[in-house]
PANUTI-217526 format. One record per atom (N, C-alpha, C): residue number from 0; residue in one letter; chain; atom name; y, z, x. Coordinates in Angstrom, 2 decimals. Atoms other than C-alpha are relative to their C-alpha. Layout:
REM residues N
node pos->NUM, code->A, unit->A, site->CA, py->Y, pz->Z, px->X .
...
REM end
This chain:
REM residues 80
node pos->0, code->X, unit->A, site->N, py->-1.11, pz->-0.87, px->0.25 .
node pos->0, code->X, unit->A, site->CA, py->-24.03, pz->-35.30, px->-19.75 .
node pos->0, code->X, unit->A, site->C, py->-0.49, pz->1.42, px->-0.32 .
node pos->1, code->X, unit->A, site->N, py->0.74, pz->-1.00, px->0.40 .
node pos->1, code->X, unit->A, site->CA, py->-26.23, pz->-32.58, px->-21.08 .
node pos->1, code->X, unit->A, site->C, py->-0.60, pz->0.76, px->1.37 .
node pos->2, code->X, unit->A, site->N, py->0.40, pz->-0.71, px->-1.35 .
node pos->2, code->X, unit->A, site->CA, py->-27.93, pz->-31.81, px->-17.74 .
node pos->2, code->X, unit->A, site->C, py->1.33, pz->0.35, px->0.96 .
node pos->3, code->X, unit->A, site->N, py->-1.43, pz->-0.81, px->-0.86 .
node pos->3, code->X, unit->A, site->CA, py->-24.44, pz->-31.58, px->-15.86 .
node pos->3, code->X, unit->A, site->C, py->0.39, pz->1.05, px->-0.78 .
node pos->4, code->X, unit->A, site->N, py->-0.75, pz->-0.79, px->0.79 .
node pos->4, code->X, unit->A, site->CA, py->-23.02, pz->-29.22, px->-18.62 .
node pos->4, code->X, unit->A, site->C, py->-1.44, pz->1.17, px->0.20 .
node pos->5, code->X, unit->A, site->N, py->1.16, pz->-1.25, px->-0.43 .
node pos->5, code->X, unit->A, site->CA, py->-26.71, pz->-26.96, px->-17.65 .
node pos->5, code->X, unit->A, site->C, py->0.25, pz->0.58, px->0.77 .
node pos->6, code->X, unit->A, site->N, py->-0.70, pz->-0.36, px->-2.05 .
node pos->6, code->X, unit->A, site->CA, py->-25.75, pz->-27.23, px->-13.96 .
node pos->6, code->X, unit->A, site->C, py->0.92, pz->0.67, px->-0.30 .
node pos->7, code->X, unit->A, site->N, py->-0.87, pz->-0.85, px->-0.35 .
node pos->7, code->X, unit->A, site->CA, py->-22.83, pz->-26.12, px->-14.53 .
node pos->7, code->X, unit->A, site->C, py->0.31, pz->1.45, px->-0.19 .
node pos->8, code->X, unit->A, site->N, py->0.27, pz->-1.34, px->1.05 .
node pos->8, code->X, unit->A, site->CA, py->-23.57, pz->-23.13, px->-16.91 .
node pos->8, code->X, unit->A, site->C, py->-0.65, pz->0.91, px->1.18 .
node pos->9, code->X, unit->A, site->N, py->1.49, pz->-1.19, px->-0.60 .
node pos->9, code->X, unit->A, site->CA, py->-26.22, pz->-21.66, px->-14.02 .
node pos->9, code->X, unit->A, site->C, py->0.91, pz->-0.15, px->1.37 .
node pos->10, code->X, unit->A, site->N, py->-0.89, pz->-0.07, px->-1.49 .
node pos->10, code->X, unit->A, site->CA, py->-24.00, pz->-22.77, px->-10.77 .
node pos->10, code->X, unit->A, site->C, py->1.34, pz->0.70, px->0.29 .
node pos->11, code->X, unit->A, site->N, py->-1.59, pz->-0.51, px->0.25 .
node pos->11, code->X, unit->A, site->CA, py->-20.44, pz->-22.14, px->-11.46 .
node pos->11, code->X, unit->A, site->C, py->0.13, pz->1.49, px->0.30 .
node pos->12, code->X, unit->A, site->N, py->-0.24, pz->-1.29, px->-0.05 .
node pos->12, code->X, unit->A, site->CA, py->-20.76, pz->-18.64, px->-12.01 .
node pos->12, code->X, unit->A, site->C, py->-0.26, pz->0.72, px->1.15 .
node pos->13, code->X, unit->A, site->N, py->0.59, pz->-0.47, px->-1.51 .
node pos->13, code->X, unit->A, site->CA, py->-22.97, pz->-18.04, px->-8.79 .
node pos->13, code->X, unit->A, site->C, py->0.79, pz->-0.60, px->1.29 .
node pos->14, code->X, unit->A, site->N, py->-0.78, pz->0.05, px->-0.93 .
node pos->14, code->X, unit->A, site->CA, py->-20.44, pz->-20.04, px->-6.88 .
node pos->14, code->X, unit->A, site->C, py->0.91, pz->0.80, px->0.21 .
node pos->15, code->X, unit->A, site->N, py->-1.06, pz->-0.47, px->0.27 .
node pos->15, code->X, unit->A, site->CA, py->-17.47, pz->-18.33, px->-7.99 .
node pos->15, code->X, unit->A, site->C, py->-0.38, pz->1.35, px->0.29 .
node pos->16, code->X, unit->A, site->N, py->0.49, pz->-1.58, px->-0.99 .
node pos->16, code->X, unit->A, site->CA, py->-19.61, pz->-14.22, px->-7.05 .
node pos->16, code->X, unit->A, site->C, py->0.81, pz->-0.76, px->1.54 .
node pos->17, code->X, unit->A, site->N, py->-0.33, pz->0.45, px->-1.57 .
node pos->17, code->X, unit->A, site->CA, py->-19.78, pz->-16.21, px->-3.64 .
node pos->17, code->X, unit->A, site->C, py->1.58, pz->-0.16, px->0.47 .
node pos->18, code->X, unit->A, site->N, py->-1.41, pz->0.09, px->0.07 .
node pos->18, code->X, unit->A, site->CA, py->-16.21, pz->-17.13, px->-3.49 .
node pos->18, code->X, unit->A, site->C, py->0.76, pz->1.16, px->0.12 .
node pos->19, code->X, unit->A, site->N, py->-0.64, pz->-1.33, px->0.15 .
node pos->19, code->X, unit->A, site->CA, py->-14.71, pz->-13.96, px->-4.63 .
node pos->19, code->X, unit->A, site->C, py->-0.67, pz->0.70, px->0.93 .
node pos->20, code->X, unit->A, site->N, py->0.38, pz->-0.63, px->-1.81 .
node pos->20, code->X, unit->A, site->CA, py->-16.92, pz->-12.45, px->-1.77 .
node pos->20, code->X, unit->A, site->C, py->0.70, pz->-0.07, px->0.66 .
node pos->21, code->X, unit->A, site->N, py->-0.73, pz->0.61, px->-0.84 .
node pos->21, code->X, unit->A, site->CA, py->-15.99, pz->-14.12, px->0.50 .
node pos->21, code->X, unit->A, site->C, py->1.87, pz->0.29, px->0.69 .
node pos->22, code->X, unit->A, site->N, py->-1.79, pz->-0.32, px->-0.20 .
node pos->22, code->X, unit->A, site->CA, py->-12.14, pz->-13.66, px->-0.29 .
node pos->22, code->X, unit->A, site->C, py->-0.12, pz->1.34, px->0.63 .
node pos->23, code->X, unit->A, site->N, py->-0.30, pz->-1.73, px->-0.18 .
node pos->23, code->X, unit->A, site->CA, py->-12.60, pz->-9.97, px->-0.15 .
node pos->23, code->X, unit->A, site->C, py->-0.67, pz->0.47, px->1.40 .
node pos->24, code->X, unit->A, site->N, py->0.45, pz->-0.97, px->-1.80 .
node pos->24, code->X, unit->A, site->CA, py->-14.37, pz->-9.46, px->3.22 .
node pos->24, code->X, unit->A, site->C, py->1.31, pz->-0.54, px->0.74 .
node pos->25, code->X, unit->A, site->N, py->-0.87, pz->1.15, px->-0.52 .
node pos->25, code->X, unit->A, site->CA, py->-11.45, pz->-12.33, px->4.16 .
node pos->25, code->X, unit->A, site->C, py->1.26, pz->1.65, px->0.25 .
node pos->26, code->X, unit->A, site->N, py->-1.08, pz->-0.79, px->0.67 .
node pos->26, code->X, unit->A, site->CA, py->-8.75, pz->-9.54, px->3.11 .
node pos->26, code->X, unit->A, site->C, py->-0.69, pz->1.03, px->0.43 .
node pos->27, code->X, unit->A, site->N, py->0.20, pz->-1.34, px->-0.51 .
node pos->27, code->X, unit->A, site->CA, py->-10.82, pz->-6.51, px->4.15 .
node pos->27, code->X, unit->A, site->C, py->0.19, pz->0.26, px->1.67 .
node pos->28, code->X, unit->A, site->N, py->0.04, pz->0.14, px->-1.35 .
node pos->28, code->X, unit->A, site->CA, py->-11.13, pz->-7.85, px->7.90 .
node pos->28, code->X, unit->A, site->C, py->1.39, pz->-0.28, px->0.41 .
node pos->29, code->X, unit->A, site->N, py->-1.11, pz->0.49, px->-0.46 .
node pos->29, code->X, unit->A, site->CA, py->-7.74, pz->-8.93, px->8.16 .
node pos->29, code->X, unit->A, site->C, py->1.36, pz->1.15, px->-0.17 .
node pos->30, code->X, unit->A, site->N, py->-0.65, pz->-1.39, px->0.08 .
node pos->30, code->X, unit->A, site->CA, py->-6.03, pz->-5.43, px->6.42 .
node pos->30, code->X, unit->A, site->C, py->-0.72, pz->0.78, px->1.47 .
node pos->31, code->X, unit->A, site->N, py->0.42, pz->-1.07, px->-1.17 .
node pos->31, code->X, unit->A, site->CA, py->-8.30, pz->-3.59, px->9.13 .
node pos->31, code->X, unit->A, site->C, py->0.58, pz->-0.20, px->1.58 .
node pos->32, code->X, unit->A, site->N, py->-0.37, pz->0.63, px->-0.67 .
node pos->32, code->X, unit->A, site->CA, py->-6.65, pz->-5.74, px->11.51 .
node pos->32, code->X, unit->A, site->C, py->1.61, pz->0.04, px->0.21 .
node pos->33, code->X, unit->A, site->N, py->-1.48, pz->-0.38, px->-0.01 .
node pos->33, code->X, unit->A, site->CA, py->-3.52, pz->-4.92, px->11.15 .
node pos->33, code->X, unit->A, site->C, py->0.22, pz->1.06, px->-0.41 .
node pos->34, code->X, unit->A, site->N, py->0.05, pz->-1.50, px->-0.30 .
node pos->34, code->X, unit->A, site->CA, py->-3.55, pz->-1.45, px->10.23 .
node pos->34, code->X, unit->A, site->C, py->-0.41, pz->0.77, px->1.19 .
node pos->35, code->X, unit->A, site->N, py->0.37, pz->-0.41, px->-0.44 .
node pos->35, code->X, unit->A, site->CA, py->-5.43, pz->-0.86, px->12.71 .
node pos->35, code->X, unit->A, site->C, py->-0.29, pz->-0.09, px->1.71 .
node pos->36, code->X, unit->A, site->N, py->0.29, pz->0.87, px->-1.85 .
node pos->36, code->X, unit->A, site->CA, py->-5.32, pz->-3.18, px->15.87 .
node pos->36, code->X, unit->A, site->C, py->-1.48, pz->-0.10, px->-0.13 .
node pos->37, code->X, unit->A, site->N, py->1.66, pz->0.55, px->-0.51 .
node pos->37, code->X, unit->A, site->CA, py->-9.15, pz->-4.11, px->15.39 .
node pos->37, code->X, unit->A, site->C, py->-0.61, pz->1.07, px->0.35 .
node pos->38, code->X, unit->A, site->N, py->0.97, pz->-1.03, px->-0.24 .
node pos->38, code->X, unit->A, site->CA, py->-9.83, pz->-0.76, px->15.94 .
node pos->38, code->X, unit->A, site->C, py->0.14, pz->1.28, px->-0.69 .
node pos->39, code->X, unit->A, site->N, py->-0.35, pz->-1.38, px->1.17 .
node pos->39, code->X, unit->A, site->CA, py->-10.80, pz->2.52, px->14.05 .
node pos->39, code->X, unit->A, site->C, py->0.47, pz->1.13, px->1.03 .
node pos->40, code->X, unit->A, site->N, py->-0.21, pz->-1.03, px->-0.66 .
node pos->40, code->X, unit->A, site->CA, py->-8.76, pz->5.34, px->15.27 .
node pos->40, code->X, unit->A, site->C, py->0.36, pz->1.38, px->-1.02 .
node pos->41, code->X, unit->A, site->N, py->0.52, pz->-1.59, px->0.30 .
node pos->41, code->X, unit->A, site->CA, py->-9.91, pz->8.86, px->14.23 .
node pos->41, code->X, unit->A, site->C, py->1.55, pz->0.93, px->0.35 .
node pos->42, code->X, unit->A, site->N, py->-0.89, pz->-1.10, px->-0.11 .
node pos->42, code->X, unit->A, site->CA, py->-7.35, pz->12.14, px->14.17 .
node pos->42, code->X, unit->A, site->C, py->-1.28, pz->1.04, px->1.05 .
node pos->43, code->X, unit->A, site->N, py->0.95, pz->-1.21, px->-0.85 .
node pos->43, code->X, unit->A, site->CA, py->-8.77, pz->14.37, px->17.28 .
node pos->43, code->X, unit->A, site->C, py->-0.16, pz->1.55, px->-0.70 .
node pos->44, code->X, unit->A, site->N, py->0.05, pz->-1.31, px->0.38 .
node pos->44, code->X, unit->A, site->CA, py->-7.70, pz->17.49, px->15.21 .
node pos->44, code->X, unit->A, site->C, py->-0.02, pz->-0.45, px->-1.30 .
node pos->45, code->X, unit->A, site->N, py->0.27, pz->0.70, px->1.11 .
node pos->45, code->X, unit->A, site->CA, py->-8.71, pz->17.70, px->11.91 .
node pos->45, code->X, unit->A, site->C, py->1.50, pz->0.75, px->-1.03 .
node pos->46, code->X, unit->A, site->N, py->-1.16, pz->-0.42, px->0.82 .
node pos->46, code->X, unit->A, site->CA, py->-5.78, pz->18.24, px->9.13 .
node pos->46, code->X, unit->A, site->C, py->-0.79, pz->1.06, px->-1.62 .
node pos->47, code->X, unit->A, site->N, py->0.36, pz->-0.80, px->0.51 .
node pos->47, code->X, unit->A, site->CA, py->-5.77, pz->21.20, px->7.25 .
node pos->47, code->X, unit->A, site->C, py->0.75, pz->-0.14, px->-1.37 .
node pos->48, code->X, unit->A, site->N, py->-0.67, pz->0.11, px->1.01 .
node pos->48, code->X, unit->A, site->CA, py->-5.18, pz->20.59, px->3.55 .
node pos->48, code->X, unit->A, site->C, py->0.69, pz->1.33, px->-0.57 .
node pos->49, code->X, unit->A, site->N, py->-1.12, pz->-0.90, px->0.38 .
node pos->49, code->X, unit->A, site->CA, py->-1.96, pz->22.26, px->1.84 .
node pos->49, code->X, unit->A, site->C, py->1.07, pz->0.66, px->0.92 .
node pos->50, code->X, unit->A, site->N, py->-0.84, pz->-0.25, px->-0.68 .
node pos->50, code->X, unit->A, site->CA, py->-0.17, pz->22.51, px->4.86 .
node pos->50, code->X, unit->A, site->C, py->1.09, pz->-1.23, px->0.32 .
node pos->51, code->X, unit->A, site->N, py->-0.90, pz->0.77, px->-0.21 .
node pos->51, code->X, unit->A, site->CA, py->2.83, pz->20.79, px->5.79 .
node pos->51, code->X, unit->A, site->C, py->0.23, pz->0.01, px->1.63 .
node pos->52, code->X, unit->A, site->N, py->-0.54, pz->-0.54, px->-1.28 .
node pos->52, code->X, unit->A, site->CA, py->3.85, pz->19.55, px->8.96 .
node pos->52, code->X, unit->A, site->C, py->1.16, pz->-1.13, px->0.52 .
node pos->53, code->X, unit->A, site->N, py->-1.37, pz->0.87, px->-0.08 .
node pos->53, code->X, unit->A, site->CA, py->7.12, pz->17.58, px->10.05 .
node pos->53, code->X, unit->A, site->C, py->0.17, pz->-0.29, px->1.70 .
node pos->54, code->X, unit->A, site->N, py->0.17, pz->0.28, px->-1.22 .
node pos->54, code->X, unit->A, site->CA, py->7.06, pz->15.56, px->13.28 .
node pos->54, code->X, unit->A, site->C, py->1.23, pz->-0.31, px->0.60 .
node pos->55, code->X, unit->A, site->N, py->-0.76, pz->0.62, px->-0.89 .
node pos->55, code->X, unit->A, site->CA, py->10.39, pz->14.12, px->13.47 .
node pos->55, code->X, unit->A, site->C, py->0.75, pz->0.43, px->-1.15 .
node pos->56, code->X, unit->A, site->N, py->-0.97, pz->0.35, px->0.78 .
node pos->56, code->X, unit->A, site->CA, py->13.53, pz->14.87, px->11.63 .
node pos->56, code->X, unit->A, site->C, py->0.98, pz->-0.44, px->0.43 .
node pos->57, code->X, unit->A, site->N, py->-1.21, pz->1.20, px->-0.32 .
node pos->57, code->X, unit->A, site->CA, py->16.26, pz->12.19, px->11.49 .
node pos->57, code->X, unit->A, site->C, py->1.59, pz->1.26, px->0.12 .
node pos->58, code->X, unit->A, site->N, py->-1.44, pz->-1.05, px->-0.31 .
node pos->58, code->X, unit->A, site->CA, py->19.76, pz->13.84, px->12.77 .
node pos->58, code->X, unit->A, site->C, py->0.85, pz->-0.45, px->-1.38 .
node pos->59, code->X, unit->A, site->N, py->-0.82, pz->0.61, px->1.56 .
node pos->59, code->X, unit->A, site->CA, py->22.36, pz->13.37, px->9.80 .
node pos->59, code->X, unit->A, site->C, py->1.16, pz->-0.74, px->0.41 .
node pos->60, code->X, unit->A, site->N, py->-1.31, pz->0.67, px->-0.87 .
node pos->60, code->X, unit->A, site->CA, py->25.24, pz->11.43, px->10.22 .
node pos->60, code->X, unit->A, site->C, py->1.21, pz->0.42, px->-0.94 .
node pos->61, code->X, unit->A, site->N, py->-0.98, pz->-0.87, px->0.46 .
node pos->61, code->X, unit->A, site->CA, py->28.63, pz->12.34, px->9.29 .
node pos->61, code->X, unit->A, site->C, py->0.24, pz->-0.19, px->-1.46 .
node pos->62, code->X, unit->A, site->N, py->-0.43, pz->0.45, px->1.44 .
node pos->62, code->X, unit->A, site->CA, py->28.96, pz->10.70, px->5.99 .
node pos->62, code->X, unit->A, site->C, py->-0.72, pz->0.97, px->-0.82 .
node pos->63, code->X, unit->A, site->N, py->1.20, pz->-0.92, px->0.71 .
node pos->63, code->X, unit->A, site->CA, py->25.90, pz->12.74, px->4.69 .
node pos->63, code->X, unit->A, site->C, py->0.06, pz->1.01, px->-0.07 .
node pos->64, code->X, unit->A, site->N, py->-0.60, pz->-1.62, px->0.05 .
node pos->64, code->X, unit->A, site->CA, py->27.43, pz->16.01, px->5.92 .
node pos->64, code->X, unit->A, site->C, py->1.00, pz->0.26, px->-0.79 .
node pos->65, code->X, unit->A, site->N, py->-1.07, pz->0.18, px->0.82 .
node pos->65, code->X, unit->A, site->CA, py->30.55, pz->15.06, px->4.39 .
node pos->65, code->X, unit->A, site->C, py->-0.41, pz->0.42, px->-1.28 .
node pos->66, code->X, unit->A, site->N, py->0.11, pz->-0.63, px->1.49 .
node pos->66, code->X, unit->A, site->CA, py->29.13, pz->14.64, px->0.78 .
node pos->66, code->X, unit->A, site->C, py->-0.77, pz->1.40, px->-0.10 .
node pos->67, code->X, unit->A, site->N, py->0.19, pz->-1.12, px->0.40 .
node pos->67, code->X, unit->A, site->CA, py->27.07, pz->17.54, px->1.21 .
node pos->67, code->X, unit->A, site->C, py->1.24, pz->1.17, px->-0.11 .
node pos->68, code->X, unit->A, site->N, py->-1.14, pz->-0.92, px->0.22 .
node pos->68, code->X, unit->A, site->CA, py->30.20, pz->19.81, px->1.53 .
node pos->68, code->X, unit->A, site->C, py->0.97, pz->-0.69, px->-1.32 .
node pos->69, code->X, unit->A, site->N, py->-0.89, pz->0.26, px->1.27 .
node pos->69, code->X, unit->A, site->CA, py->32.23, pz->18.01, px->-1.18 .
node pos->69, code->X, unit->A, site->C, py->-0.23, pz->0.69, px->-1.25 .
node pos->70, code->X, unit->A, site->N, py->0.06, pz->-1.22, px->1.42 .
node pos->70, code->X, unit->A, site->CA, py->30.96, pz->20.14, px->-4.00 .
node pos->70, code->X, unit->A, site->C, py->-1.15, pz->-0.39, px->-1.14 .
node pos->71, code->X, unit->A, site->N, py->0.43, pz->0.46, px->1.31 .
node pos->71, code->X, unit->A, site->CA, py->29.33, pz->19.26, px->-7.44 .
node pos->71, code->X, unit->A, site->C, py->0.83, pz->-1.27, px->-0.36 .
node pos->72, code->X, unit->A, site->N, py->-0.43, pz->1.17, px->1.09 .
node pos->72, code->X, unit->A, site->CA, py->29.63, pz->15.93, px->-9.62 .
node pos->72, code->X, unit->A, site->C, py->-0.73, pz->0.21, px->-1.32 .
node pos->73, code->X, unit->A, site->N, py->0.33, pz->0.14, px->1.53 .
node pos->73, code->X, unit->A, site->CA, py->29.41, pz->15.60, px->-13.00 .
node pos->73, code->X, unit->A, site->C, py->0.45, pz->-0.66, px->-0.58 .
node pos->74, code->X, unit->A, site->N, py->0.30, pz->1.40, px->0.25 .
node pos->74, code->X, unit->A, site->CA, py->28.53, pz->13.00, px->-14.31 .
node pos->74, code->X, unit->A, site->C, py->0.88, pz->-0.01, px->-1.94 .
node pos->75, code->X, unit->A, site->N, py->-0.77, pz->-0.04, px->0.65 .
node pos->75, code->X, unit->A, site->CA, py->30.90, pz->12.29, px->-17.56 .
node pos->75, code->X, unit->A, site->C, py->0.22, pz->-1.62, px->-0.91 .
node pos->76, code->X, unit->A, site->N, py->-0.33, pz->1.12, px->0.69 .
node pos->76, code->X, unit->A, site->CA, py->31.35, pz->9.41, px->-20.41 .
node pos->76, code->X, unit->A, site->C, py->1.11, pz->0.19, px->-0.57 .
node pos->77, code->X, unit->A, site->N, py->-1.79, pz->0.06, px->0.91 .
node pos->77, code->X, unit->A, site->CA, py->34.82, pz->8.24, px->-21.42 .
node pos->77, code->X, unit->A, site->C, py->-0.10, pz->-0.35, px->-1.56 .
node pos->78, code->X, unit->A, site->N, py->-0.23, pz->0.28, px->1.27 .
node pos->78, code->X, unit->A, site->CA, py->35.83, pz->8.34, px->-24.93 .
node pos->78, code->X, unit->A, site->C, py->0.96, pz->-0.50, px->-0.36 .
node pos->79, code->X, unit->A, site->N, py->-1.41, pz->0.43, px->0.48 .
node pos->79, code->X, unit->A, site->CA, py->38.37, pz->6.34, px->-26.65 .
node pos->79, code->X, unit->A, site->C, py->0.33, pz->0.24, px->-1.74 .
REM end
């Protein structure tokens, strides 16, 4: 009983590094894989920090125009 309770003191821990490895290349190969299609793809131009740049803006739809013209709210608790 004494020699298993050694083993386990000196193995366990070196299984369990291995393990947790393991998981994490598991999970690194499989995010890269789906972010990415299996493959790394680079920006041809490089991005210039502090600039902004807007590729697509969504059209509005009428409801959204609506409340924007409706005015101010203010926001209000009833008292009794």
């Amino acid at each position: 009983m004494w020699l298993l309770r050694m083993l386990a003191k000196l193995l366990l821990p070196f299984l369990f590094k291995k393990m947790v490895s393991k998981a994490q290349e598991k999970f690194k190969t499989s995010y890269n894989q789906q972010t990415f299609g299996g493959q790394q793809q680079y920006r041809s131009e490089p991005r210039n920090n502090g600039k902004i740049s807007i590729d697509f803006i969504p059209p509005k739809d009428k409801e959204a125009r609506a409340a924007d013209k409706a005015g101010d709210f203010i926001d209000f608790e009833e008292v009794k």
